[in-house]
LUMVO-491816 format. One line per 4 residues: number of its first residue (from 1); their letters; for each residue z, x, y of C-alpha. Coordinates in Angstrom, 1 decimal. Example, Ala and Ser with C-alpha at 12.3 -4.5 7.8 and 13.67 -1.06 7.14 Angstrom:
2
1) AS) 7.8/12.3/-4.5 | 7.1/13.7/-1.1
***
This chain:
472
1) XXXX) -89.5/-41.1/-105.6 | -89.2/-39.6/-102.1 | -88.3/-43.0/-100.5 | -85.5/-44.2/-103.2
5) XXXX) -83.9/-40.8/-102.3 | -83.8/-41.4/-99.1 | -83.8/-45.1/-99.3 | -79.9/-44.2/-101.2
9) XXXX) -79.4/-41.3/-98.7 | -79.5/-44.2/-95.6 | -76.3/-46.3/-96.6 | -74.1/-43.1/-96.6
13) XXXX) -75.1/-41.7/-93.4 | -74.5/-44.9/-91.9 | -70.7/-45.4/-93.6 | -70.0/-41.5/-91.9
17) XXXX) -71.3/-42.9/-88.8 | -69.0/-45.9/-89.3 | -65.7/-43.8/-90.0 | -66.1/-41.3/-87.6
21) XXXX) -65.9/-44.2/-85.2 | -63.0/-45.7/-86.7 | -61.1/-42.3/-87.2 | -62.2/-42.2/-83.5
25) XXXX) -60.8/-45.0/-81.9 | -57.4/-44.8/-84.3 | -56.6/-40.8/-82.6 | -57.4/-43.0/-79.1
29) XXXX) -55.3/-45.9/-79.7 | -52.6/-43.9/-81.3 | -52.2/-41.0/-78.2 | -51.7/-44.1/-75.8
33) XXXX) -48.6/-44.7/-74.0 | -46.3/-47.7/-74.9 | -45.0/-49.8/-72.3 | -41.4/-50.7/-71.7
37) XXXX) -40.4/-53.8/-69.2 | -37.7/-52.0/-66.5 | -35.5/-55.1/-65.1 | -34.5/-55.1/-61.4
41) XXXX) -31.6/-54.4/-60.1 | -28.7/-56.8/-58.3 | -28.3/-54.0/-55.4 | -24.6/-54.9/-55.1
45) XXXX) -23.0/-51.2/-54.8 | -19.9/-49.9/-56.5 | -16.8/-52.0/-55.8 | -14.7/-49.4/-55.8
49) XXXX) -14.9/-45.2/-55.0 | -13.6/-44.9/-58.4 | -16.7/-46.5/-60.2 | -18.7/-43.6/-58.2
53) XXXX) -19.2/-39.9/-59.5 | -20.1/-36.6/-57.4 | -21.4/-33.9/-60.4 | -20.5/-30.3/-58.4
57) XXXX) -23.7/-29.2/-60.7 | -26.3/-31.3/-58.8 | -24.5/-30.5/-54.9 | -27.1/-28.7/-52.8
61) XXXX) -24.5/-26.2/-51.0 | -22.2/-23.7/-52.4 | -19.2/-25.0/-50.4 | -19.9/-28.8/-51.9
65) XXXX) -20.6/-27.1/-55.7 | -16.8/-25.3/-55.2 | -14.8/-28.8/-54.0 | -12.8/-30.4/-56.0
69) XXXX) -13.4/-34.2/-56.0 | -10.3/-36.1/-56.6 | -10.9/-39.5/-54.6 | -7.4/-40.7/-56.0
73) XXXX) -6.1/-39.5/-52.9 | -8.5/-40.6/-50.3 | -11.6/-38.9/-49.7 | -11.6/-35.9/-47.6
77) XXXX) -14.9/-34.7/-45.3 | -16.2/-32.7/-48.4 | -15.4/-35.4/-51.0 | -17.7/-38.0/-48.9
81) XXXX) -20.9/-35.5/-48.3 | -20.4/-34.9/-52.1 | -20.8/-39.0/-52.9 | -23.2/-39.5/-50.3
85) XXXX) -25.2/-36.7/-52.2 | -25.1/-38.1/-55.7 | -25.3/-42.1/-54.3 | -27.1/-42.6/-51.3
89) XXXX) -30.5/-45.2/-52.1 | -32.2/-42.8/-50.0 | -31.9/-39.6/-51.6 | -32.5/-42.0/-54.7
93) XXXX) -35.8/-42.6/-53.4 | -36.2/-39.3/-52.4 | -36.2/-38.0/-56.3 | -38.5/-41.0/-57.2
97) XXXX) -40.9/-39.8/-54.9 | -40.3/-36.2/-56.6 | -40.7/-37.6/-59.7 | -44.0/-39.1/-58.8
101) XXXX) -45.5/-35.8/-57.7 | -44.3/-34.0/-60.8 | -46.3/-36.6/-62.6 | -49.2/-36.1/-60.7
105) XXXX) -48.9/-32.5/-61.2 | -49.0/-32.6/-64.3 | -52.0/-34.9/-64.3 | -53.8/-32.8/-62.5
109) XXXX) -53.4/-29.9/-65.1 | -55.1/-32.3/-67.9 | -58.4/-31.4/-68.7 | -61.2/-33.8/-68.3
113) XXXX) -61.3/-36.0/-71.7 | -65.3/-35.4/-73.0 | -67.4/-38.8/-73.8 | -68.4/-40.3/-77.4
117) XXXX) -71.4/-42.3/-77.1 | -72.3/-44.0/-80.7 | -75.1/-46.8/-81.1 | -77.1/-48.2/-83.5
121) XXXX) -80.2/-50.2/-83.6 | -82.1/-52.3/-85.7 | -85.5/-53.3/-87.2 | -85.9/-56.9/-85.9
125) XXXX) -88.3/-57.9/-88.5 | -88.5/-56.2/-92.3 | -91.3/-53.7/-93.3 | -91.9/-50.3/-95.8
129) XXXX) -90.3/-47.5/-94.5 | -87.9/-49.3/-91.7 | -84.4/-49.2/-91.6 | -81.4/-48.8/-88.8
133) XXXX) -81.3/-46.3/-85.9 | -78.6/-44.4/-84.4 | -77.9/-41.9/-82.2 | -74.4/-40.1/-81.7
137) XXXX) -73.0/-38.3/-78.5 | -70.5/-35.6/-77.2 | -70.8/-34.9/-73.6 | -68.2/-33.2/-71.4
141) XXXX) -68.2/-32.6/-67.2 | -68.3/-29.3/-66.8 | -68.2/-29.8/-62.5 | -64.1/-31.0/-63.2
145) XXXX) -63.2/-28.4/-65.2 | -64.8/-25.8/-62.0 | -62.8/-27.2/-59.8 | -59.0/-27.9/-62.0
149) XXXX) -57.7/-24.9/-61.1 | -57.5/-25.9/-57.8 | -56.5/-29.3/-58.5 | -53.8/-27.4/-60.3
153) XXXX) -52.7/-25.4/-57.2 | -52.7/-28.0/-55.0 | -50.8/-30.5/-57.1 | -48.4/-27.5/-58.0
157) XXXX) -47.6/-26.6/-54.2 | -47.3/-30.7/-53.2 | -44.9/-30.9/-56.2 | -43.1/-27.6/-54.5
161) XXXX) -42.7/-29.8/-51.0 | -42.2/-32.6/-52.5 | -38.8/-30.7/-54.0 | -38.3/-28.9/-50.7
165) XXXX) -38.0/-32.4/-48.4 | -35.9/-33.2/-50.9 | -33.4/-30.9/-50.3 | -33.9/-31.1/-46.6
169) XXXX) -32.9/-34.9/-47.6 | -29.8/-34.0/-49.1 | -28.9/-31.4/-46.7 | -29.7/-34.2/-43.8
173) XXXX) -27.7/-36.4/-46.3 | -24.3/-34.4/-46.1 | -24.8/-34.0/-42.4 | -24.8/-37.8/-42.1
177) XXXX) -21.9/-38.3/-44.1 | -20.1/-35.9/-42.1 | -20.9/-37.5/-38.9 | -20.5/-40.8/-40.2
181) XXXX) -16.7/-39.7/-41.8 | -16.0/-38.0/-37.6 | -17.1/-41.4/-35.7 | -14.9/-43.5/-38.4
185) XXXX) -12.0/-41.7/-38.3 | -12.4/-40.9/-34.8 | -13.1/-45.0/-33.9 | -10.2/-45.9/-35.8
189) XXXX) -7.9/-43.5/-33.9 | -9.0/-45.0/-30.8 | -8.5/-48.4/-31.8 | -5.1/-47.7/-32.8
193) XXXX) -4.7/-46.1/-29.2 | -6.1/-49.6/-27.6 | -3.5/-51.4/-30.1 | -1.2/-49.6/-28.8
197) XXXX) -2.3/-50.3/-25.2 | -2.3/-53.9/-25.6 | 1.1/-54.3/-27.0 | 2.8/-52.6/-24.4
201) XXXX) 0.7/-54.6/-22.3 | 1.8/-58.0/-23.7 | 5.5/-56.7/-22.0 | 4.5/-57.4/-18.8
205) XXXX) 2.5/-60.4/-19.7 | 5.1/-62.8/-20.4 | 7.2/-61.5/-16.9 | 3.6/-62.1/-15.0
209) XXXX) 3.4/-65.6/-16.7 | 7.1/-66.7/-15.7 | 7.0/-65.1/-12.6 | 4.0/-67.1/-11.6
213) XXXX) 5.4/-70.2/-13.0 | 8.3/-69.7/-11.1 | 6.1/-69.4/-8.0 | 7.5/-65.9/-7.3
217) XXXX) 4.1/-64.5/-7.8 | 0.7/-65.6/-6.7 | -2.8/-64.9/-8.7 | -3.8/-61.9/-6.3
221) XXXX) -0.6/-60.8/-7.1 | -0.9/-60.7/-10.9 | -4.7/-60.3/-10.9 | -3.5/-56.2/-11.9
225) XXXX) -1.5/-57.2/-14.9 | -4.4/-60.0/-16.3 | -6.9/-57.8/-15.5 | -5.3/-54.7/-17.2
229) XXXX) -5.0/-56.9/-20.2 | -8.1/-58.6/-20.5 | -10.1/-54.9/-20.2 | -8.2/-53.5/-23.0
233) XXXX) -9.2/-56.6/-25.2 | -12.5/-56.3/-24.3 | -12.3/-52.7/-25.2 | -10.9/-53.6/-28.3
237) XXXX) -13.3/-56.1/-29.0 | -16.1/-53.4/-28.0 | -14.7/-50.6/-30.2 | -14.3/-52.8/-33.4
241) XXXX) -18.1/-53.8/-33.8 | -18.7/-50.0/-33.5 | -16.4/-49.4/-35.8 | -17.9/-51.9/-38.2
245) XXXX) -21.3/-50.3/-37.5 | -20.3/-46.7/-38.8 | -17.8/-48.2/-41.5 | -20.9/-50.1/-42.6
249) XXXX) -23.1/-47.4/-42.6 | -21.4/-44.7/-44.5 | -20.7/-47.9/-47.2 | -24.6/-47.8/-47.1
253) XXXX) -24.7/-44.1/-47.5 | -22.0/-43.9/-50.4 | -23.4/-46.6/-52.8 | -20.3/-48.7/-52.0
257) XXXX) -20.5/-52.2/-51.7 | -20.2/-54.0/-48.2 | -16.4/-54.9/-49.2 | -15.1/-52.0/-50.9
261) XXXX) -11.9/-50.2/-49.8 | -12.4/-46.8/-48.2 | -10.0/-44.0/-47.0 | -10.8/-41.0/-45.4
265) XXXX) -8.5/-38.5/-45.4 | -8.0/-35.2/-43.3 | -10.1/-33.9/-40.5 | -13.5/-34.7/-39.5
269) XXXX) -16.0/-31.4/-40.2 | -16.3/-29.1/-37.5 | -17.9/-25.5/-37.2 | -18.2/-22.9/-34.3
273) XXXX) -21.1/-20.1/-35.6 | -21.1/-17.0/-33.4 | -23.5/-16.3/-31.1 | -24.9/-13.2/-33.6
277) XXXX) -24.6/-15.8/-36.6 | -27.0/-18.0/-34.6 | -29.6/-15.5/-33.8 | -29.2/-14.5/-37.5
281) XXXX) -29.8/-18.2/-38.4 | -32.7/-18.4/-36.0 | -34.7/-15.1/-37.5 | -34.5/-16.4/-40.5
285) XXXX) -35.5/-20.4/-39.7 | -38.7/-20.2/-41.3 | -37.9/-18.5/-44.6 | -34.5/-20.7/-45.2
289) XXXX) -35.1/-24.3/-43.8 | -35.9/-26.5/-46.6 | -38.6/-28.5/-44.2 | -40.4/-25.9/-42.9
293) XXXX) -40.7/-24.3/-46.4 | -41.4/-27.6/-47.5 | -44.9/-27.8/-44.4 | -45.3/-24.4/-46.1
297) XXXX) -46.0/-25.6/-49.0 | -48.4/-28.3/-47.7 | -50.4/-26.0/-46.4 | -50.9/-24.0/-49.4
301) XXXX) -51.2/-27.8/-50.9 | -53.9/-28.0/-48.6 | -55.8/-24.8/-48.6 | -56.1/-25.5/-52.0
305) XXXX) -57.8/-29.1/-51.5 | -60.0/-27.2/-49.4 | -60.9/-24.4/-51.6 | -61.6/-27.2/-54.0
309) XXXX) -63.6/-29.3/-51.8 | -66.2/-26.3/-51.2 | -66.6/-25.7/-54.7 | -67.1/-29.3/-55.4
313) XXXX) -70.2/-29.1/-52.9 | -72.0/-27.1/-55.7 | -74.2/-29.4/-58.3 | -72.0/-31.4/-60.5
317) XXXX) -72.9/-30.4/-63.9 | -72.9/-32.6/-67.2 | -73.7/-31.3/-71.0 | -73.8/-33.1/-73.7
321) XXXX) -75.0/-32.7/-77.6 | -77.0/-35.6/-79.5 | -77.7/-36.2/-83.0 | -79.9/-39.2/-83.9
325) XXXX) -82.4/-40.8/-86.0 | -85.0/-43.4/-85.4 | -86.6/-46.6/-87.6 | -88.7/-44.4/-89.0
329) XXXX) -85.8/-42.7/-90.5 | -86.5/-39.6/-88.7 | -83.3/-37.4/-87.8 | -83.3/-35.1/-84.7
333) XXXX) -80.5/-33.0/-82.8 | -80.5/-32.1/-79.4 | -79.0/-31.4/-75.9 | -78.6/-33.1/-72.5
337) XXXX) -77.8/-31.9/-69.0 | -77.3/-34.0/-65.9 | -77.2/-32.0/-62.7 | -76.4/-33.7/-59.0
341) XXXX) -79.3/-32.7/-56.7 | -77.2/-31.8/-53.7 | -79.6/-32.8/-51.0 | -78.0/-35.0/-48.6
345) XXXX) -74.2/-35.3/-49.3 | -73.6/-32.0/-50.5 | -69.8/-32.5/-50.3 | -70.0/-32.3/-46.0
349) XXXX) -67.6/-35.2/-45.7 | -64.6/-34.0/-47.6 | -64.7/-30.2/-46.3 | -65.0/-31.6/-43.1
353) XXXX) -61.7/-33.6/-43.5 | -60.1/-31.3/-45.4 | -60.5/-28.9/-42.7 | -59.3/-31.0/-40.0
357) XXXX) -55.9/-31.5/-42.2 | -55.5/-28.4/-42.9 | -55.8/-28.1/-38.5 | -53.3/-30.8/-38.7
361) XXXX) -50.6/-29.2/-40.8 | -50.7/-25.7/-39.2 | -50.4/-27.4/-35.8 | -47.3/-29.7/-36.9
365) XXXX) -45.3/-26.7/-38.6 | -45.7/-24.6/-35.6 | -44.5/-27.7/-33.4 | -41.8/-27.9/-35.2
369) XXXX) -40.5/-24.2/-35.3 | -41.0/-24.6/-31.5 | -39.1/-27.5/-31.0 | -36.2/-26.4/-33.3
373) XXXX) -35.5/-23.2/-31.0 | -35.9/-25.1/-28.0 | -33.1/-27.5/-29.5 | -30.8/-24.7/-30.8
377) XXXX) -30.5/-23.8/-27.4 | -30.0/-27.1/-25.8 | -26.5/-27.7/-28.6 | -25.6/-23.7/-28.1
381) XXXX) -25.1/-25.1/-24.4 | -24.0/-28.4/-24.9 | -20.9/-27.4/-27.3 | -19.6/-24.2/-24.6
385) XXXX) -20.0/-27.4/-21.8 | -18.2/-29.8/-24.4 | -15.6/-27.0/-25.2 | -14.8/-26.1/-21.7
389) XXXX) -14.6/-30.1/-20.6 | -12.5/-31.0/-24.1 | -9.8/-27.9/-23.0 | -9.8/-29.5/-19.4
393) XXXX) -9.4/-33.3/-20.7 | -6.5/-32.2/-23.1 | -4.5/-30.9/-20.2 | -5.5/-34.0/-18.0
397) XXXX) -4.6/-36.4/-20.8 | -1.5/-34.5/-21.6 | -0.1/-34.6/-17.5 | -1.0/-38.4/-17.8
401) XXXX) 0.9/-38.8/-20.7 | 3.8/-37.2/-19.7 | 3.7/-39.4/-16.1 | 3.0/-42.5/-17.6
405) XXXX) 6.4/-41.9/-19.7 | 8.0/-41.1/-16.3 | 6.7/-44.5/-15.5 | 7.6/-46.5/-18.3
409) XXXX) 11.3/-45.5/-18.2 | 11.0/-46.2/-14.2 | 9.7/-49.4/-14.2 | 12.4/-50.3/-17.7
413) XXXX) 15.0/-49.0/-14.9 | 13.7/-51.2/-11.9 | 13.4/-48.2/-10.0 | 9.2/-48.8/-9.9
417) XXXX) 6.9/-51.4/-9.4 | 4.8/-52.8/-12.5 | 1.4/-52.9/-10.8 | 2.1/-48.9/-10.3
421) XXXX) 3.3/-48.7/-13.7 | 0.3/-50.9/-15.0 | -2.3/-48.5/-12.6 | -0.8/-44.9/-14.3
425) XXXX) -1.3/-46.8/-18.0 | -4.8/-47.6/-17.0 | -5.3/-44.4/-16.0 | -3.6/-42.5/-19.3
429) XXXX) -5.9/-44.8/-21.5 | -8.9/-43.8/-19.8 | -7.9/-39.9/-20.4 | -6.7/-40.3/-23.9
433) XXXX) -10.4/-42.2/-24.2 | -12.6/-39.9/-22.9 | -10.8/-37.1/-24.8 | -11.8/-38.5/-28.2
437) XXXX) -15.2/-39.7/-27.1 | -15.4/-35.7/-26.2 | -13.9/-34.4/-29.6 | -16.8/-36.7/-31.1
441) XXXX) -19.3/-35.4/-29.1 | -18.3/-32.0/-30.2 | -18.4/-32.6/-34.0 | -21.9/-34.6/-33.6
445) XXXX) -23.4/-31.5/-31.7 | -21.8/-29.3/-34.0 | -22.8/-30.9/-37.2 | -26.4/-31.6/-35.5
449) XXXX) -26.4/-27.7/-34.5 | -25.6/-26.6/-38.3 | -28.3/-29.0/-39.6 | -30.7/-27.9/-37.0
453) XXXX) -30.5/-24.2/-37.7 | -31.4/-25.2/-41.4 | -28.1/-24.0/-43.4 | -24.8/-25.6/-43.7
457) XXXX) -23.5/-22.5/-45.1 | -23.4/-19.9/-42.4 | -20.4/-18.3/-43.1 | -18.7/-19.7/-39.6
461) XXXX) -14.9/-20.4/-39.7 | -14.4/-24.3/-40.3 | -12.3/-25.8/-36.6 | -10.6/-28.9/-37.8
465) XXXX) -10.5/-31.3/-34.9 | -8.3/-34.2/-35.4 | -8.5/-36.8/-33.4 | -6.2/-36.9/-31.0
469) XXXX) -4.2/-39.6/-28.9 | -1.3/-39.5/-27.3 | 1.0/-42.1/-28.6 | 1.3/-45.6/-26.1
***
């Protein structure tokens, strides 16, 4: 009577066994993740600015967040730092990489999923008393769930600098596209000058070229005028694939496509912080500049991985619970515990790395601190040189200016020579040249300076520079 009992008892354990597998693998199959194809892309860029948009809700600086974008009407310095923050494929790639870390932070918070273990055996030949074995398992490692919290903490302060480079990114971003907007409009104002240049040239061209036809000239003689030509189209020629360079560039930074119109509007981005603003700025380098907050937070990152790695040197630890029953149909519960022996490994290898990186990192943040107050100083004296030699070259270019329309009206008069008149041009062009090329050193170092310091917000007075040229 005892075995029919149990003989009927045998077919329902097994069916439990059975749907607890299949209820099992159902919850699996139905927490997974489904898959959706993502296409590439043609990478073509907008055709046009007005395809583009600039939210003032995403803009990393108050003065960017307060602009009105209109590019109906051109785009002005602010309007382009606002595009090139919303568009550039590099801060693009910069929020992927954000995006990523996120992900991995929140991965890091999951707790360890524990292990069901089901089998079953059976009798490979009849007999009284036999029937089919299994045994069912639950085991979880108890060693990960030690050492998540600082998994946690790590992934939690690389996800912090991971956002922090970002916003150094997009501060570096609006620099760029203010630099980029100076040399455009600034290359294009001296192109115009050269235009300019060359068409007064072409006056005394055609008088060279009869004169030597007539034989009333000979090639020393005109070598002056060719000369003076052929330098200005060379420095045409020179000035236009830089200009194509920086046009091209700040296409690239925009989102726009290699052929879409662009016009830039007003005057290129210039600031002059105060000496006290500066040593403000300085004091408070570390606790405002996006990437030395961000190596901050890599090093917390990385105390963390190494406050992990010495508690992973401790005996990894496994528990599981068993239930089972035998041929004989014999039930038993039970435990198991796996333990790692630490006798050789012991973990040495990672603390030892994580140490040295954590070496690494302090030595590269205070590297950098020392090398951005070694720079502040270097720009603080390169813009009072650049200031004191742009004041001088205005003047210069000015007195040239004025002589060379002495000269013009001479020579239009008879009353001068055109190889004179040709010599005070050349020199008027170089002046009005080398006065731009300064005004565009002094916005780079200026917009370089701001960066530097960390903060494109420090409450100096903005210095419009135009570009100036005095008119052929």
């Amino acid at each position: 009577m005892h075995d029919a009992g149990h003989q009927r008892h045998l077919p329902a354990v097994t069916s439990g066994l059975r749907m607890t597998w299949v209820v099992a693998v159902t919850l699996i199959v139905s927490a997974c993740a489904s898959y959706a194809p993502l296409p590439l892309g043609r990478g073509e860029g907008a055709a046009s600015v007005a395809q583009l948009v600039a939210p003032t809700a995403n803009m990393p600086l108050p003065s960017l967040a307060t602009h009105r974008f209109d590019p109906a009407d051109g785009l002005d310095v602010t309007e382009t730092a606002m595009l090139a923050v919303a568009n550039s494929p590099a801060l693009k790639l910069k929020r992927d990489e954000l995006g990523v870390a996120r992900a991995q932070a929140f991965a890091a918070g999951l707790l360890p999923d524990p292990q069901l273990s089901l089998g079953e055996d059976f009798p490979s030949h009849s007999g009284g008393g036999l029937t089919t074995a299994f045994n069912l398992g639950l085991s979880e490692d108890i060693s990960a769930l030690l050492t998540r919290s600082s998994r946690q903490a790590a992934a939690r302060s690389q996800a912090g600098q991971v956002n922090l480079d970002l916003l150094w990114a997009e501060w570096q971003t609006v620099a760029q596209a203010r630099l980029l907007f100076d040399q455009v409009l600034n290359l294009r104002a001296q192109q115009v000058r050269l235009a300019g240049e060359q068409a007064a040239l072409d006056q005394v061209g055609g008088y060279i070229h009869a004169a030597l036809a007539a034989g009333n000239l000979t090639y020393d003689g005109a070598s002056a005028g060719l000369n003076a030509a052929a330098d200005v189209r060379k420095q045409q020629a020179d000035n236009a694939v830089a200009l194509h360079q920086a046009d091209s560039d700040l296409h690239v930074l925009l989102g726009l496509a290699p052929t879409a119109p662009l016009e830039l509007v007003g005057a290129p981005y210039q600031v002059t912080p105060t000496s006290a603003q500066l040593q403000q700025a300085l004091a408070e380098l570390p606790r405002r500049r996006p990437d030395l907050l961000a190596l901050q937070a890599g090093y917390q990152s990385q105390e963390a991985k190494l406050r992990g790695a010495v508690l992973a040197q401790f005996p990894a630890l496994n528990i599981g619970f068993n239930s089972a029953r035998d041929t004989s149909a014999i039930y038993t519960h039970g435990f198991s515990l796996g333990i790692t022996l630490p006798l050789f490994d012991r973990n040495r290898g990672n603390i030892a790395i994580e140490q040295a990186t954590r070496q690494q990192l302090k030595d590269d943040y205070e590297a950098r601190v020392l090398t951005t107050r070694s720079d502040m100083q270097r720009l603080g004296a390169d813009l009072a040189t650049l200031d004191r030699q742009q004041r001088t070259l205005t003047a210069h270019a000015k007195q040239l200016a004025d002589a060379r329309g002495a000269a013009e009206q001479a020579w239009r008069q008879g009353l001068l020579d055109w190889p004179t008149w040709l010599a005070i041009r050349s020199q008027s062009l170089a002046a009005d040249l080398d006065l731009l090329a300064v005004q565009q050193q002094q916005a780079t170092q200026s917009i370089a300076l701001e960066a530097l310091l960390g903060n494109t917000e420090l409450g100096a007075i903005a210095h419009p520079v135009p570009a100036q040229a005095s008119t052929p």
